[in-house]
C-alpha positions as CSV (number, residue, x, y, z in Angstrom):
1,X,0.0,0.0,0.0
2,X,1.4,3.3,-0.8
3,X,1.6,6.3,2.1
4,X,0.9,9.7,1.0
5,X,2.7,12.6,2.2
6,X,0.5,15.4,3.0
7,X,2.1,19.0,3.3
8,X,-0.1,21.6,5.0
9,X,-1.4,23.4,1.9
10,X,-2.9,20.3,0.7
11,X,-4.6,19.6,4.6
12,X,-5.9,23.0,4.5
13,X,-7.5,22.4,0.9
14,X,-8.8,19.4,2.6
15,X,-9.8,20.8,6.2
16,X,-11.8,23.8,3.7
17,X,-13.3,21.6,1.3
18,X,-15.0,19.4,4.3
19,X,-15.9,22.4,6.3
20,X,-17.0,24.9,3.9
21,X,-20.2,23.5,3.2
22,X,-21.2,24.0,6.8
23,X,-19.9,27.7,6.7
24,X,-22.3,28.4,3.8
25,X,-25.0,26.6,5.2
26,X,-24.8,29.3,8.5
27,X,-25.6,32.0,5.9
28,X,-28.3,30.5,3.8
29,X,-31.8,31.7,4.4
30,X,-33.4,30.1,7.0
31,X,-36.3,29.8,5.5
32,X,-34.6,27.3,2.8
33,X,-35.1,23.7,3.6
34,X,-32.2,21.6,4.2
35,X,-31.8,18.1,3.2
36,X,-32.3,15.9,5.5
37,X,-28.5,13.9,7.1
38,X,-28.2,10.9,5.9
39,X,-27.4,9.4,9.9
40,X,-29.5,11.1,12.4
41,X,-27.6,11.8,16.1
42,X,-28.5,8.7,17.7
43,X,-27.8,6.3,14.9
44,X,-24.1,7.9,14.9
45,X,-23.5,7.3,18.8
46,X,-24.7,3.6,18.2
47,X,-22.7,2.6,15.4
48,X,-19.7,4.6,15.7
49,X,-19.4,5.8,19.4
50,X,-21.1,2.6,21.0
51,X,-20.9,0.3,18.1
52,X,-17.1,-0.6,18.3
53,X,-16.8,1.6,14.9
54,X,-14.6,4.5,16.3
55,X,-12.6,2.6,18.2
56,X,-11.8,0.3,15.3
57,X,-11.0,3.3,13.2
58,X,-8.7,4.7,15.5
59,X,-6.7,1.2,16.8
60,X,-5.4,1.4,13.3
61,X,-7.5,-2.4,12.7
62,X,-10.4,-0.7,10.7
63,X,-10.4,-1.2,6.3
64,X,-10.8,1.5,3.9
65,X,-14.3,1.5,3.5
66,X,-14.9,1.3,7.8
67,X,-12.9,5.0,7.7
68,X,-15.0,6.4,5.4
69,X,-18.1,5.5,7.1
70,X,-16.8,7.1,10.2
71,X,-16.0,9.7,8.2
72,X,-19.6,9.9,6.5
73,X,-21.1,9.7,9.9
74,X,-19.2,12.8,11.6
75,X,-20.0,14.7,8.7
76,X,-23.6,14.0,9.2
77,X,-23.0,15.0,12.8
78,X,-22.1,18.6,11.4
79,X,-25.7,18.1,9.6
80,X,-27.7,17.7,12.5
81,X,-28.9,20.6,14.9
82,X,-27.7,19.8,18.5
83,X,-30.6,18.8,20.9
84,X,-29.4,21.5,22.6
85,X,-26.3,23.9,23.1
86,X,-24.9,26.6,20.5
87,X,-24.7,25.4,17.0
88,X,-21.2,27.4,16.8
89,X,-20.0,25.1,19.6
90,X,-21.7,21.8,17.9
91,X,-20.2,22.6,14.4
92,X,-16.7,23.5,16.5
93,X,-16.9,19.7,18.4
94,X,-18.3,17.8,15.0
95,X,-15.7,19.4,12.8
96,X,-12.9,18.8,14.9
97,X,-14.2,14.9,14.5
98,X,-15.0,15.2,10.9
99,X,-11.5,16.6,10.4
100,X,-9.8,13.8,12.0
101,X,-11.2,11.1,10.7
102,X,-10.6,12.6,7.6
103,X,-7.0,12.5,8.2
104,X,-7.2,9.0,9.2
105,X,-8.9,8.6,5.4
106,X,-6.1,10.1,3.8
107,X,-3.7,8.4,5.7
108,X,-2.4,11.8,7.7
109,X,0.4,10.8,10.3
110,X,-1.2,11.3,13.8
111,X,-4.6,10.9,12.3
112,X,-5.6,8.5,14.8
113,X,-4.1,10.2,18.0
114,X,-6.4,13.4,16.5
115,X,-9.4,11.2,16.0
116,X,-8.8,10.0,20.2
117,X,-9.0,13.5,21.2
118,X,-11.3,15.2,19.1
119,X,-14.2,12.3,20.0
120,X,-13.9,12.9,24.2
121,X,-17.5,12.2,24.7
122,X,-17.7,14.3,28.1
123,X,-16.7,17.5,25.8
124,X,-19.7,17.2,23.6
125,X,-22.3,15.7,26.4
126,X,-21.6,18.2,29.1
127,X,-22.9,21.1,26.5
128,X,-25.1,19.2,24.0
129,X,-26.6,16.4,25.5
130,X,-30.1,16.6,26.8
């Protein structure tokens, strides 16, 4: 399998293209509807957070196609409103996840030691969690 070697211009074209439709979303009329995510909240914490997924991923023992489906799911995180909580804080906690596991896609050194961090569950309970 061949390693990429990612230098920072291409992670920022990466971190922007992944987070850039959530930044335009914020200034769409809100009147608009939105589609609907393709995981809802609760299906993410029972397949990824509870589900063994995540933990998987980030061991380093998942395949290809289990990364992108964590990755699909944190991105549908950042499409979901929080059940409660700022939306600037929720899009700050789901990106940072989306963006990781991202970099666990592509292969980034220290993807997985990102992906650990950014999913601390007590971080995104204590302000979003009914």
């Amino acid at each position: 399998m061949r390693k990429y070697v990612w230098g920072i211009p291409s992670l920022l074209f990466l971190a922007s293209a992944v987070l850039a439709p959530f930044a335009l979303a914020n200034q769409q009329d809100e009147d608009k509807p939105k589609p609907k995510p393709k995981h809802t909240i609760k299906e993410v914490m029972k397949e990824a957070m509870k589900g063994g997924l995540l933990k998987k991923v980030s061991g380093g023992e998942a395949t290809d196609d289990e990364k992108k489906e964590l990755l699909d799911m944190f991105i549908s995180m950042l499409e979901n409103k929080p059940p409660k909580g700022e939306m600037e804080s929720w899009h700050n906690l789901a990106g940072a996840s989306a963006l990781a596991a991202a970099k666990v896609v592509v292969g980034r050194e220290g993807g997985a030691e990102e992906l650990k961090a950014a999913t601390n569950c007590k971080a995104c309970h204590s302000q979003h969690k009914p």
